[in-house]
N, C-alpha and C positions, 0 to 999 in steps of 0.2 A: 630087506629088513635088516636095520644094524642089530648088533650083539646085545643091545639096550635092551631094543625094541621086543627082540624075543625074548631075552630073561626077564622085562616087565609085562609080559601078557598075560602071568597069572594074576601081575597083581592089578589090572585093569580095572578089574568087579568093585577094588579093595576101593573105598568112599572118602579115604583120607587123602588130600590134594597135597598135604606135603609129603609125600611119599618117595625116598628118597633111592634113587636104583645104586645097588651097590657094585654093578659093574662099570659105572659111568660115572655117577655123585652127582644125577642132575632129576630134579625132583618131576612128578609127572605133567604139573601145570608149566615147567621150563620146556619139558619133552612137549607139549601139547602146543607150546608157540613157536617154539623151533619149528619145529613140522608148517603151523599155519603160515612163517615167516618165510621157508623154503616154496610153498605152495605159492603163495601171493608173489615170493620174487620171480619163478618160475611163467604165472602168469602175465605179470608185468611184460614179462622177457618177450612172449610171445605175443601179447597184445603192442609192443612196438614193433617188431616186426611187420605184423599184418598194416600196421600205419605206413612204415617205410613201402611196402610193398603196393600199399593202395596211394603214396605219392610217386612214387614209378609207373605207376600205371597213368596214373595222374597227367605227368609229364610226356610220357610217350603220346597220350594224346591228344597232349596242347601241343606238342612239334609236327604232327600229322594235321592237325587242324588249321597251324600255320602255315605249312609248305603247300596245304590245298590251298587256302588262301591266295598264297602268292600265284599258285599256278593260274587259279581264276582270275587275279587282276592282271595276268601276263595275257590273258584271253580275251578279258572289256578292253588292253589296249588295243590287239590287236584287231578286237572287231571296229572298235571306232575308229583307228585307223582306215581300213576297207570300207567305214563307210563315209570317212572325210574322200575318200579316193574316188568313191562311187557317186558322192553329192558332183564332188567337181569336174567328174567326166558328164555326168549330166548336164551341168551348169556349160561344158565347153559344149554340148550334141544342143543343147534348145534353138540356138539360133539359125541351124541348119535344119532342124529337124520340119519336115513336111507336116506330120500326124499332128504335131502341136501350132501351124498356122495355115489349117484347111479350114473352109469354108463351115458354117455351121450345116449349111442344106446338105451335104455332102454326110452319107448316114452312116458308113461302114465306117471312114476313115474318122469321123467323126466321136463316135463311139468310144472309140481308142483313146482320144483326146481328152473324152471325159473321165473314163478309170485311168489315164494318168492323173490328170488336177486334183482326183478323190485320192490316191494313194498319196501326192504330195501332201495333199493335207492332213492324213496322219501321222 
């Protein structure tokens, strides 16, 4: 509390707004906006902060959001890669392969034949 603020406290009750403090020379409706002007810049102060701090946050995790990203598309390459690799070792095995040109009547080896065609088909 300034020196104002305590030697105008008796006269707080007093109903006259131009009321003028003889230790300062500033009347009580000046003292009443000063105060709400300090209050408001005060909160100002703090309400940008909380913004700056909710854009830091902000950005910290659009850069965590990206670097997963990246990490993930380093991962689709590399699974499609293993599966370009794994199409074309199959493509070089079909023409060797027995299980894929056995007779139909033939039931074990056959069987096999057919959950491969079904899994290439999806």
């Amino acid at each position: 509390m300034s020196d104002c603020d305590s030697s105008c406290q008796s006269h707080q009750n007093n109903s006259k707004s131009d009321h003028v403090c003889e230790g300062c020379g500033v009347s009580e409706d000046e003292g009443r906006r000063l105060k709400r002007r300090e209050k408001n810049r005060v909160a100002a102060q703090k309400s940008r902060k909380r913004q700056t701090q909710r854009a830091d946050l902000l950005h910290q995790a659009c850069e965590l959001l990206e670097q997963r990203n990246r990490k993930l598309r380093r991962e689709v390459d590399s699974l499609s890669e293993e599966q370009r690799l794994l199409t074309e070792a199959l493509r070089a095995h079909e023409p060797v392969c027995s299980i894929m040109h056995c007779p139909l009547a033939s039931s074990t080896s056959c069987s096999l034949q057919s959950d491969v065609v079904s899994v290439r088909s999806v």
